[in-house]
C-alpha atoms as an extended CHARMM CRD file, in Angstrom:
* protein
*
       250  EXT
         1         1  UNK       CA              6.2500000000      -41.1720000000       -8.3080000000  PROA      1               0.0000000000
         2         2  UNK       CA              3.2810000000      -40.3570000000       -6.1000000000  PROA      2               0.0000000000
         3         3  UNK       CA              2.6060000000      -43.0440000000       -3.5260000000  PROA      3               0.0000000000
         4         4  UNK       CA             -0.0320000000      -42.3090000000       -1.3460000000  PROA      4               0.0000000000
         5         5  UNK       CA             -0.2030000000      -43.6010000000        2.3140000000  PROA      5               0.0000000000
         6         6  UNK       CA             -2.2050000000      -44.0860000000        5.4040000000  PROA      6               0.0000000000
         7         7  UNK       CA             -0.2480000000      -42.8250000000        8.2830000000  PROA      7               0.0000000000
         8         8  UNK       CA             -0.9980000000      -44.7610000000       11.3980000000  PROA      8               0.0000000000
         9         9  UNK       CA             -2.7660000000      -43.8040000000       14.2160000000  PROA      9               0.0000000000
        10        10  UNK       CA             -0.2710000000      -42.7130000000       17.2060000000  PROA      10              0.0000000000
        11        11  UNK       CA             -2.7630000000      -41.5110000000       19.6170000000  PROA      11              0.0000000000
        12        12  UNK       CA             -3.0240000000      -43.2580000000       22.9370000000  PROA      12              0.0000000000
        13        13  UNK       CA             -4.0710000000      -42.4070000000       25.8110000000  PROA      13              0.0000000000
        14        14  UNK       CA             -0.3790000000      -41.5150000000       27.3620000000  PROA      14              0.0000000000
        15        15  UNK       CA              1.8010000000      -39.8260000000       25.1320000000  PROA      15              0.0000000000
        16        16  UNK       CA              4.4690000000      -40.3470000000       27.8170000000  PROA      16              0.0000000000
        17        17  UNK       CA              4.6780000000      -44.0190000000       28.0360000000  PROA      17              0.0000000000
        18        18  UNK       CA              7.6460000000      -45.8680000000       27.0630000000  PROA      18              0.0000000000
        19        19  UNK       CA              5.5610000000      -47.4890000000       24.1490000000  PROA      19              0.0000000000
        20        20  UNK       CA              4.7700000000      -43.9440000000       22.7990000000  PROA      20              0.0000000000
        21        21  UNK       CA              7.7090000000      -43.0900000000       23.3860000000  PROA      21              0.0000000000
        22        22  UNK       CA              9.4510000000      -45.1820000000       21.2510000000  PROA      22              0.0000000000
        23        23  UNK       CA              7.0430000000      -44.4520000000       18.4520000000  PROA      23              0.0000000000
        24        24  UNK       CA              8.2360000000      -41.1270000000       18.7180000000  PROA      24              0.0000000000
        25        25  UNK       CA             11.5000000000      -41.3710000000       17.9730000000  PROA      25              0.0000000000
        26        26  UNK       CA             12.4650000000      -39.8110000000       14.0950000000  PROA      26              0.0000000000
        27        27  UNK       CA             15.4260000000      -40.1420000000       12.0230000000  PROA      27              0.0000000000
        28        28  UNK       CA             15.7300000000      -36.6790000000       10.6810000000  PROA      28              0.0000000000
        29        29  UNK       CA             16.4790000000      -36.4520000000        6.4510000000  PROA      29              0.0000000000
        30        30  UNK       CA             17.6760000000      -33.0480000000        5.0710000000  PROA      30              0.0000000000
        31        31  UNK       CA             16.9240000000      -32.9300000000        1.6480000000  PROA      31              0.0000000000
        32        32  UNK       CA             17.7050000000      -30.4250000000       -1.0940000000  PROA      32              0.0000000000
        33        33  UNK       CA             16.3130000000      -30.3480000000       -4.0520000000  PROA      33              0.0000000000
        34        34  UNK       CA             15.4320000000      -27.3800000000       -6.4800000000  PROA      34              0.0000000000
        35        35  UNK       CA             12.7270000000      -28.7750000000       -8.3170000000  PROA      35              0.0000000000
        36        36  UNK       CA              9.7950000000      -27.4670000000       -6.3820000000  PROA      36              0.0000000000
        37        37  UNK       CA              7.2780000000      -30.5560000000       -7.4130000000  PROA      37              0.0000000000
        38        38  UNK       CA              9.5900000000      -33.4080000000       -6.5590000000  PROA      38              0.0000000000
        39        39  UNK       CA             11.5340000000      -31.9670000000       -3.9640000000  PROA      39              0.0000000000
        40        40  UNK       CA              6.9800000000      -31.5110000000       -1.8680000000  PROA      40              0.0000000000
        41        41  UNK       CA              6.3690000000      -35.2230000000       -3.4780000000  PROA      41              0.0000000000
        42        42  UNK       CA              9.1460000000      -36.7710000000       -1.7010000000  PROA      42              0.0000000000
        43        43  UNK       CA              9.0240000000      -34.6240000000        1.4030000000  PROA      43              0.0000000000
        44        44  UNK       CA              5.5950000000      -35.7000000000        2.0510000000  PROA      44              0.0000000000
        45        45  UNK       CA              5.5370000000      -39.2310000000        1.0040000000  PROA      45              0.0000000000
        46        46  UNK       CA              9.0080000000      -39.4930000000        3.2710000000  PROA      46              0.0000000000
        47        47  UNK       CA              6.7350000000      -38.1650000000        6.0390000000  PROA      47              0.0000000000
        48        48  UNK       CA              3.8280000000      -39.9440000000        5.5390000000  PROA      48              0.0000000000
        49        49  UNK       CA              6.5040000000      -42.8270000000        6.4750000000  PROA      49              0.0000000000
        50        50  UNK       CA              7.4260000000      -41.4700000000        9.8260000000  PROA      50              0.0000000000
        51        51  UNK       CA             10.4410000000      -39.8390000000        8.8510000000  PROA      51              0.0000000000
        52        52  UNK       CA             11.1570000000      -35.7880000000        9.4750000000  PROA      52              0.0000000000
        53        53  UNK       CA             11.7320000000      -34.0150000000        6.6600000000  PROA      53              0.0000000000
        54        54  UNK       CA             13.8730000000      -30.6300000000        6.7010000000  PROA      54              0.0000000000
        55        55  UNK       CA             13.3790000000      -29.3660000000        2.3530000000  PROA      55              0.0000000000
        56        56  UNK       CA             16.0900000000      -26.8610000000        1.4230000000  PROA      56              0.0000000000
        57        57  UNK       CA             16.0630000000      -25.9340000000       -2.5430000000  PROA      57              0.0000000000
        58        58  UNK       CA             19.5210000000      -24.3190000000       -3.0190000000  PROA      58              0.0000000000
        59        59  UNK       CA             23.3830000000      -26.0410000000       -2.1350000000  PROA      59              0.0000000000
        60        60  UNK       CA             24.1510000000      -22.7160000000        0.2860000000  PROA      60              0.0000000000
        61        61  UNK       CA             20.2990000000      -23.3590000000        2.2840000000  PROA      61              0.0000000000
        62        62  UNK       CA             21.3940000000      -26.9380000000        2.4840000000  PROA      62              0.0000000000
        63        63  UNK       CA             25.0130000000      -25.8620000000        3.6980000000  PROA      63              0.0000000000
        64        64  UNK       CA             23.3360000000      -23.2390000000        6.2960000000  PROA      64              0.0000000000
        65        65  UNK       CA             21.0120000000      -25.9360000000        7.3540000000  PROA      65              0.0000000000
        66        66  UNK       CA             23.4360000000      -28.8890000000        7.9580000000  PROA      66              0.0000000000
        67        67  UNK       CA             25.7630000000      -25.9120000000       10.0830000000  PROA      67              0.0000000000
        68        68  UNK       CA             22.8070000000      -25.0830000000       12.8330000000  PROA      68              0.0000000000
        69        69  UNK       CA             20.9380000000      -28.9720000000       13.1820000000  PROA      69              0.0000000000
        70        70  UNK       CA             21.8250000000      -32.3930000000       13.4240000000  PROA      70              0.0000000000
        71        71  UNK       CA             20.6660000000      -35.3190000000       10.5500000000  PROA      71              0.0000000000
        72        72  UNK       CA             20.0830000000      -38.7500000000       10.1450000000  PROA      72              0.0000000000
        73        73  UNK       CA             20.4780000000      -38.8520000000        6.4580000000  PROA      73              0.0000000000
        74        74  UNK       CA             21.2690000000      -36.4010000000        3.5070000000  PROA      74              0.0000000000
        75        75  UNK       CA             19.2810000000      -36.1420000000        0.1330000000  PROA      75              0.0000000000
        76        76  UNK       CA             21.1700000000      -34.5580000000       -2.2230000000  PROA      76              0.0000000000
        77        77  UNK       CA             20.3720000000      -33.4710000000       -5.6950000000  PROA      77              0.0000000000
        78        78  UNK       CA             23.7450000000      -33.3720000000       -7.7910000000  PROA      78              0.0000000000
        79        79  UNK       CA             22.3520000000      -30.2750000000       -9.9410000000  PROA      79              0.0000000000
        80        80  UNK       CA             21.8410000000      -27.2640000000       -7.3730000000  PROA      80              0.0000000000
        81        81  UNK       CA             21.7210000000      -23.2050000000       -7.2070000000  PROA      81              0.0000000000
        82        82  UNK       CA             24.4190000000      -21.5130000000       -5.6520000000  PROA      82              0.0000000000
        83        83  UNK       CA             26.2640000000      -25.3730000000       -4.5840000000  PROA      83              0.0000000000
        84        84  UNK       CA             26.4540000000      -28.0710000000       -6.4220000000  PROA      84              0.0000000000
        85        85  UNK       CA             25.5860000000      -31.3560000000       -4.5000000000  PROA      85              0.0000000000
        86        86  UNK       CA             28.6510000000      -32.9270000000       -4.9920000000  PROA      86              0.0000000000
        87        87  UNK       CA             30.2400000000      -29.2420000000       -3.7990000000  PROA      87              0.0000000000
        88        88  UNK       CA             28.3510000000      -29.4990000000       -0.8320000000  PROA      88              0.0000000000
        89        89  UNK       CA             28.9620000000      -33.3420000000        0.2210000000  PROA      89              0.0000000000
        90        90  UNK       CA             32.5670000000      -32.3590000000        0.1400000000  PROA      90              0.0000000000
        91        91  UNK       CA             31.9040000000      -29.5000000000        2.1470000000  PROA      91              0.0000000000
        92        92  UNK       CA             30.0830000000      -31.9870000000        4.8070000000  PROA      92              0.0000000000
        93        93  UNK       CA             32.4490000000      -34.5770000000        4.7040000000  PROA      93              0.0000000000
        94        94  UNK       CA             35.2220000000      -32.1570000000        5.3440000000  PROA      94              0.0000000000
        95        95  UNK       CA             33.8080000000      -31.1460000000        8.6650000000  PROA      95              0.0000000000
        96        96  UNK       CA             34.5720000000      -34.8480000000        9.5720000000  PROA      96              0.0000000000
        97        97  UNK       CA             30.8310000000      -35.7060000000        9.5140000000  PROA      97              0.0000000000
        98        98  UNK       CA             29.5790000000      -39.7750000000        8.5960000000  PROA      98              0.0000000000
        99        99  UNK       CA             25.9920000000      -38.9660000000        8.0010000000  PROA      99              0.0000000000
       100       100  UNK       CA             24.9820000000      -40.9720000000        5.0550000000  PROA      100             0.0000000000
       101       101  UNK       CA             24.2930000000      -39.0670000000        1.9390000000  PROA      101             0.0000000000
       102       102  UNK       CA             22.0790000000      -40.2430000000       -0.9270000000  PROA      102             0.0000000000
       103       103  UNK       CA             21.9840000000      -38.5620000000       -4.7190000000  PROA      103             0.0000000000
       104       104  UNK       CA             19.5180000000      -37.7290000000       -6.6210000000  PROA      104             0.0000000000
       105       105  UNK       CA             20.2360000000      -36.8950000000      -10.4520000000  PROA      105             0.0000000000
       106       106  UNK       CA             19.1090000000      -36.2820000000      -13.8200000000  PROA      106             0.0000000000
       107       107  UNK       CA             22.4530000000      -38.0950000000      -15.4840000000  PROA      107             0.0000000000
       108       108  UNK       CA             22.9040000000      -41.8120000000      -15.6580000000  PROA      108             0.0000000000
       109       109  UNK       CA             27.0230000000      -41.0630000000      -16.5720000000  PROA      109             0.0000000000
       110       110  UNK       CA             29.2660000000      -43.5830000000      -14.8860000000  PROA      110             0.0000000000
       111       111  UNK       CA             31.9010000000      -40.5920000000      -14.2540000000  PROA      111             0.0000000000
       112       112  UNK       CA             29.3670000000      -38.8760000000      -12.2450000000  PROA      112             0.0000000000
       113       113  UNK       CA             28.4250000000      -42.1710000000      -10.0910000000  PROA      113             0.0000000000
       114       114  UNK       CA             31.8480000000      -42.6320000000       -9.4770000000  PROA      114             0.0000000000
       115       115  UNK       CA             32.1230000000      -39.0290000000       -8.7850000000  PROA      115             0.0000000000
       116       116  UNK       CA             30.1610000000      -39.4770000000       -5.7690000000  PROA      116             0.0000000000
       117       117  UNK       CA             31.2230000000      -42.2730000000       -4.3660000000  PROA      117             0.0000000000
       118       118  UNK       CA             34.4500000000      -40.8360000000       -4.3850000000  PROA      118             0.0000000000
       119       119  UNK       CA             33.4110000000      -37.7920000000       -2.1850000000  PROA      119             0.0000000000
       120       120  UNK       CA             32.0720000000      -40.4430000000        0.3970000000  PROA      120             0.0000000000
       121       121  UNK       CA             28.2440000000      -41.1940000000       -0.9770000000  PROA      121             0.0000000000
       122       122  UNK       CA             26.3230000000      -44.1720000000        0.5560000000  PROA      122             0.0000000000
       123       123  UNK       CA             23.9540000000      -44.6670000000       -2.6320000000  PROA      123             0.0000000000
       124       124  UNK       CA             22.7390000000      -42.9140000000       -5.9950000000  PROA      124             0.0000000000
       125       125  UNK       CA             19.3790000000      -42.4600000000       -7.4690000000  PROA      125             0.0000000000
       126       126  UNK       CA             18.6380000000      -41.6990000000      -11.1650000000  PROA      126             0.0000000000
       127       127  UNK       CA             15.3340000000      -39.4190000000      -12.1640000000  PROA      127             0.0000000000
       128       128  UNK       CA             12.9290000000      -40.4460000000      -12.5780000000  PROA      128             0.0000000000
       129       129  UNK       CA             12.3720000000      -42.9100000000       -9.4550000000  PROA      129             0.0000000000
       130       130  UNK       CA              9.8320000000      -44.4330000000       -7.5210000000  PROA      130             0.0000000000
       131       131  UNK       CA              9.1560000000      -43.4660000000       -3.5690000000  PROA      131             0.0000000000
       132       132  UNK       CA              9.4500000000      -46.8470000000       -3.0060000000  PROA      132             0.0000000000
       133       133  UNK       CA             12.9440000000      -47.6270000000       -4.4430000000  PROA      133             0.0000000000
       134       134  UNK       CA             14.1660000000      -44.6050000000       -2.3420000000  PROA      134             0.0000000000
       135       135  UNK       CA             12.1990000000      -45.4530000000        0.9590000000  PROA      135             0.0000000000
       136       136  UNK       CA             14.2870000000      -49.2990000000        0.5270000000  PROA      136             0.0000000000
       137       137  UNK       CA             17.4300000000      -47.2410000000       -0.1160000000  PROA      137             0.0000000000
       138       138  UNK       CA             16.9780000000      -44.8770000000        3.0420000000  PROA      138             0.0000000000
       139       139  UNK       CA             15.9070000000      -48.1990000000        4.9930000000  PROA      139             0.0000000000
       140       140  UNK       CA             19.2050000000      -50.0480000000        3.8080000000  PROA      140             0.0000000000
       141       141  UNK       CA             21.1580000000      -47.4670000000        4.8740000000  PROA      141             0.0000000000
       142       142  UNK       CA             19.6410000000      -47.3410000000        8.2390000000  PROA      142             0.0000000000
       143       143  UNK       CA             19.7530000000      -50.6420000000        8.9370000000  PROA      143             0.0000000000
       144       144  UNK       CA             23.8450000000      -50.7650000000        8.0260000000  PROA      144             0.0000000000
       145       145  UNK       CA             24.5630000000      -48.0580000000       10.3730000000  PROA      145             0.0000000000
       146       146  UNK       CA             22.4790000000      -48.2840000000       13.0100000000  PROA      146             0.0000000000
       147       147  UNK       CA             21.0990000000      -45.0420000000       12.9560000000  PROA      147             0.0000000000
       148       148  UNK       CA             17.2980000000      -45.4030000000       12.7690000000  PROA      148             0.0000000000
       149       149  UNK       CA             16.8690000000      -44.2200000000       16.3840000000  PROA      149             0.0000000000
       150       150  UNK       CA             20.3640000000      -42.5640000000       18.1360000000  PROA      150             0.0000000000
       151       151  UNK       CA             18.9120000000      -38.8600000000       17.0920000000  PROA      151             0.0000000000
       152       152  UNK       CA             15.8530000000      -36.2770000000       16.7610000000  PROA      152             0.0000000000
       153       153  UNK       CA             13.5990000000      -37.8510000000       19.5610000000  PROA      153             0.0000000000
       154       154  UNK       CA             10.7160000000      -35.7100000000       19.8900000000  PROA      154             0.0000000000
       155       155  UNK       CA             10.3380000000      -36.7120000000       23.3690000000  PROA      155             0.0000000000
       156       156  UNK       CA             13.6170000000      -35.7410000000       25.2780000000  PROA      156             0.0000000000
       157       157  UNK       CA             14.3720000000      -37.0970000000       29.3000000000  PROA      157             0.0000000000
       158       158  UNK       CA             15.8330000000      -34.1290000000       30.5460000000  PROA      158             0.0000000000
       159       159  UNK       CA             16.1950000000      -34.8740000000       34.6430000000  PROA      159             0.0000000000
       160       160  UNK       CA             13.5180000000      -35.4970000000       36.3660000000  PROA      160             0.0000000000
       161       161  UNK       CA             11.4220000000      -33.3360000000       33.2880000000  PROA      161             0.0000000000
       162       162  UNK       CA              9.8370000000      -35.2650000000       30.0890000000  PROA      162             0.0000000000
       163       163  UNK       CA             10.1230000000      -32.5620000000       27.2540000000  PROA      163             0.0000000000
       164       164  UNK       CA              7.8090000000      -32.9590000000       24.5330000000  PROA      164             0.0000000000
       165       165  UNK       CA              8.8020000000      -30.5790000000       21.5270000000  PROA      165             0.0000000000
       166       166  UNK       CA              5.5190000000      -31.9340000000       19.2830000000  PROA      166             0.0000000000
       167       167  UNK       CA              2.8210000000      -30.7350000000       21.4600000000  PROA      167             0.0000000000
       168       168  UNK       CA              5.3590000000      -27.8290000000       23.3260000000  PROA      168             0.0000000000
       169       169  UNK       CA              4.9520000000      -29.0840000000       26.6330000000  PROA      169             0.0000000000
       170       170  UNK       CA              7.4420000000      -29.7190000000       29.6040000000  PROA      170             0.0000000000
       171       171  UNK       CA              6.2240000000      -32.1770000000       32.0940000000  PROA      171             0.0000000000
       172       172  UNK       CA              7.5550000000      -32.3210000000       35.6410000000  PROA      172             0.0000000000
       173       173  UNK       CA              5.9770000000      -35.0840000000       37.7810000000  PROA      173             0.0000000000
       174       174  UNK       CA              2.2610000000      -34.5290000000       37.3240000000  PROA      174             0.0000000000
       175       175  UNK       CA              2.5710000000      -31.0600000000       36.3100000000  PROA      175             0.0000000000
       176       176  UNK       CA              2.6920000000      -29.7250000000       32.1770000000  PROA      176             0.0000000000
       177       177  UNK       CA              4.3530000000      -26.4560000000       31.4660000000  PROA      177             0.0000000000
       178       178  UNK       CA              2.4770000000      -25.0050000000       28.1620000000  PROA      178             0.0000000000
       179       179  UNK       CA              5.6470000000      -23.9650000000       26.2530000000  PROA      179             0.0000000000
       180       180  UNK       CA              5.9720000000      -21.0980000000       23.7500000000  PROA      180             0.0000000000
       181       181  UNK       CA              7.3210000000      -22.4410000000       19.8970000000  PROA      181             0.0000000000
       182       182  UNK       CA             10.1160000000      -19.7450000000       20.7630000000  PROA      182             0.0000000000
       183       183  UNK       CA             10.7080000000      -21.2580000000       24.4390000000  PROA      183             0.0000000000
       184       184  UNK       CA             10.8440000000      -24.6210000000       22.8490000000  PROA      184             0.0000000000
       185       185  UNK       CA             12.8610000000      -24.1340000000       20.1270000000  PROA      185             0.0000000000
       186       186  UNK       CA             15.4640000000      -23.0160000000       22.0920000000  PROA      186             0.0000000000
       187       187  UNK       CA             15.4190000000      -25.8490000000       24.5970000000  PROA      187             0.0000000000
       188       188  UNK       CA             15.5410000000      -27.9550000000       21.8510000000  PROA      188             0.0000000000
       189       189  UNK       CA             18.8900000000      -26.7560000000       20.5290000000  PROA      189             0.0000000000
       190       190  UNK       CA             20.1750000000      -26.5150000000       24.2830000000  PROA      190             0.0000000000
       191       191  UNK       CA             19.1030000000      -30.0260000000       24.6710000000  PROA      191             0.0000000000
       192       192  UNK       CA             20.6520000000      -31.4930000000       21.5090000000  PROA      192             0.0000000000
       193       193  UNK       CA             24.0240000000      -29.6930000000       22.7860000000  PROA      193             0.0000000000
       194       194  UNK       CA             23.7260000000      -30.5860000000       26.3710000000  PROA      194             0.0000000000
       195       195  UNK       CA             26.6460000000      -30.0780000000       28.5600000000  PROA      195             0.0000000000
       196       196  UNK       CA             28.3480000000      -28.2300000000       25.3370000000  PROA      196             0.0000000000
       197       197  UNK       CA             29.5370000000      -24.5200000000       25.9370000000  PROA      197             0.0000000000
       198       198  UNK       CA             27.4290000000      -22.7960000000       23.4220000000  PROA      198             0.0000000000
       199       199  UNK       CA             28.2240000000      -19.2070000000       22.0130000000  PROA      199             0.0000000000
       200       200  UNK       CA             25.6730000000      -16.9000000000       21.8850000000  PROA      200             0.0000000000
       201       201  UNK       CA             25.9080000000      -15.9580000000       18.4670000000  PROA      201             0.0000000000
       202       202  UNK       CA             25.4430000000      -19.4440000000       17.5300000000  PROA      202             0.0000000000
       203       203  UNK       CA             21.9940000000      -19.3910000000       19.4960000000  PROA      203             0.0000000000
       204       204  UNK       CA             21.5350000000      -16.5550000000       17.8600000000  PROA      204             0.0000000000
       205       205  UNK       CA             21.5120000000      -17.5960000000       14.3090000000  PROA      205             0.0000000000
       206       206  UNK       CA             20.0690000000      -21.2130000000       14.8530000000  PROA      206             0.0000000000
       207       207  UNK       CA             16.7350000000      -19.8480000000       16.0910000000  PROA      207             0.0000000000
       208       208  UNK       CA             16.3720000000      -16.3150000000       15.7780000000  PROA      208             0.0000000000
       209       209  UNK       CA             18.3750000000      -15.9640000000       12.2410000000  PROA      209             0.0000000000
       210       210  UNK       CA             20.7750000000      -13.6050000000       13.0400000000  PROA      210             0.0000000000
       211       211  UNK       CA             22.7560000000      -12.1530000000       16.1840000000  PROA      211             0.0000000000
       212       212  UNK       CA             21.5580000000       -8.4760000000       16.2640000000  PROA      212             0.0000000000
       213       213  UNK       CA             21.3290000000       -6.3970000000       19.5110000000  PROA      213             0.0000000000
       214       214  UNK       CA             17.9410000000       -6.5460000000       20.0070000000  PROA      214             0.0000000000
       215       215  UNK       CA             17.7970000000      -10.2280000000       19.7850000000  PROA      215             0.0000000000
       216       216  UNK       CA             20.5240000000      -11.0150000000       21.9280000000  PROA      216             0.0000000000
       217       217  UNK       CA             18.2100000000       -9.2580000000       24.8660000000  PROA      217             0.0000000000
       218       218  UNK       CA             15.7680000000      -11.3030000000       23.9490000000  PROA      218             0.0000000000
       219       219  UNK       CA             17.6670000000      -14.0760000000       24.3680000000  PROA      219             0.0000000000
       220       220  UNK       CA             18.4780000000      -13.4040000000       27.5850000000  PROA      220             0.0000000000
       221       221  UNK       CA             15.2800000000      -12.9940000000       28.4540000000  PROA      221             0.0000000000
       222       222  UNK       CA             14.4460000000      -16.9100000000       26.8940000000  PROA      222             0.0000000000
       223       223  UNK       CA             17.0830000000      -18.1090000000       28.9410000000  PROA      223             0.0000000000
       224       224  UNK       CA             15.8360000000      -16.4020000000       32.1530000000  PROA      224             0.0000000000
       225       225  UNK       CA             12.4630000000      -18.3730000000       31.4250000000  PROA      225             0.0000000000
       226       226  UNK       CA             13.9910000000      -21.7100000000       30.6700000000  PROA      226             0.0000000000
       227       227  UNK       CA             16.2010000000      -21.3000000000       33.8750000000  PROA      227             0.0000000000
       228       228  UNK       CA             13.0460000000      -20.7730000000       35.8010000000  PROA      228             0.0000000000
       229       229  UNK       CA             10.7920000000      -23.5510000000       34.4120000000  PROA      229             0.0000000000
       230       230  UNK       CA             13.8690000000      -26.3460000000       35.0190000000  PROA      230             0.0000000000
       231       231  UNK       CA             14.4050000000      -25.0970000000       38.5890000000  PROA      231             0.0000000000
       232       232  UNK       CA             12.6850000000      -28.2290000000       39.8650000000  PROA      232             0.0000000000
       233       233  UNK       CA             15.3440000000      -30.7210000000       39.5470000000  PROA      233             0.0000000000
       234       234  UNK       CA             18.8580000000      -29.3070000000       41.2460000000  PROA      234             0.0000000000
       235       235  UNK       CA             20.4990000000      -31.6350000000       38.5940000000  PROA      235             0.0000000000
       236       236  UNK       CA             19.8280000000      -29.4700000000       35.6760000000  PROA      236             0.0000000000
       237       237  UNK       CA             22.0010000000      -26.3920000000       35.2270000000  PROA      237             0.0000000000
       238       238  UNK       CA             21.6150000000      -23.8190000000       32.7170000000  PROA      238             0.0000000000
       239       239  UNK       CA             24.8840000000      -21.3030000000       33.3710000000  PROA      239             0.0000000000
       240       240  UNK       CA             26.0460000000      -18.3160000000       31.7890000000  PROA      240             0.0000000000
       241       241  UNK       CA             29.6890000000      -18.5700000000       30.2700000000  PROA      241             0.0000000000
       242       242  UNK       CA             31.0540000000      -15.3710000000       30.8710000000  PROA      242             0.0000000000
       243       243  UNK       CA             32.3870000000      -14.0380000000       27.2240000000  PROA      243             0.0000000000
       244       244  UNK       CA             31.0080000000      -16.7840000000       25.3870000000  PROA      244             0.0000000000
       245       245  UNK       CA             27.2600000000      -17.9220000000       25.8740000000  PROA      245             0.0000000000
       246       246  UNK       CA             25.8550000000      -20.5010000000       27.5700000000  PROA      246             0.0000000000
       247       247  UNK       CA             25.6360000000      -23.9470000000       28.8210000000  PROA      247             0.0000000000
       248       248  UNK       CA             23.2910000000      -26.6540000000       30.1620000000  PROA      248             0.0000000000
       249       249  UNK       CA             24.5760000000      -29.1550000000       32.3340000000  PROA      249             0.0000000000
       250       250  UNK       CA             22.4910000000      -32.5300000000       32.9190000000  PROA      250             0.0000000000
């Protein structure tokens, strides 16, 4: 099960060029799995293979997690606390959502194969199985649908800015804004829902974890920053919706 790797040497001299880039962009996995030892084995093995790894241990965390950010793939274990796995694939493939979803499960029963593939499962792994024979499986899916590099890019082209959400920096020209995780976070998710009217509650929730009083002034405060660092280009606007939240316009 434990396959250890060598994970390659990205450094270069500029981060920003359209080689690095490229090497940059992630597909983005959420996986949830219970079992505490397999569920860290996979996660880092999976990342040790250039892929970003979001580990939720409960059917409702995986649920929460799939409502606030966007995936490339889901890892499901069939047996889960509070959701089952094939509960929750429903649940994501009633919100009209194609992501590919993988199983993972204890029981080799046809019904339960079938099971899945009936609630709209790309492929099914038995425990125990190799890193390997998943890795192919993620790979084979990828290549199918095309989605090794349409999402999580952790360098975004936002105007005229380069926004690096690794190393927290926003780059206009030749000069690098030093972001806060909190400032980046929520650039991030404004970013990912460009040009999308976003409430604030929603904001809320996705990176403060819930839409109290309190942290709905500091929100405003966040956004006051953000509005202030992308002044540079006039082609970037991010607007208050009046009743509702907000909104950033590229």
């Amino acid at each position: 099960m434990g396959k250890t790797l060598k994970l390659a040497n990205n450094h270069a001299t500029n981060p920003y060029s359209p080689i690095n880039l490229l090497k940059n962009i992630m597909t983005k996995i959420l996986l949830v799995e219970d079992d505490d030892s397999l569920g860290y084995v996979v996660k880092d093995n999976l990342e040790q293979e250039g892929y970003e790894i979001d580990l939720q241990v409960t059917g409702k965390a995986g649920q929460k997690a799939f409502q606030q950010h966007q995936y490339d793939i889901f890892i499901l274990d069939v047996m889960l606390p509070e959701m089952d796995g094939f509960t929750l694939a429903e649940y994501i493939r009633n919100t009209g959502s194609d992501v590919p979803i993988i199983f993972l499960t204890a029981k080799s029963l046809k019904e339960d194969r079938i099971k899945g593939l009936k609630l709209g499962a790309d492929d099914y792994l038995t425990k125990p199985f190799s890193i390997e024979e998943l890795i192919l499986r993620i790979e084979a899916i990828l290549k199918r649908t095309g989605k090794k590099t349409v999402q999580n890019i952790n360098n975004h082209s936002l105007g005229s800015y380069t926004f690096d959400t690794k190393n927290l920096k926003l780059i206009f020209e030749e000069k690098v804004l030093e972001l806060t995780h909190r400032e980046s976070d929520l650039l991030e998710f404004l970013v990912l829902h460009k040009n999308e009217t976003l409430s604030r509650d929603k904001i809320l929730i996705a990176i403060w974890g819930d839409d109290d009083y309190f942290k709905g002034r500091s929100l405003d405060v966040f956004i006051t920053r953000l509005r202030k660092y992308l002044s540079q280009d006039p082609s970037i606007k991010l607007s208050n919706v009046h009743g509702v939240g907000f909104r950033l316009e590229v």
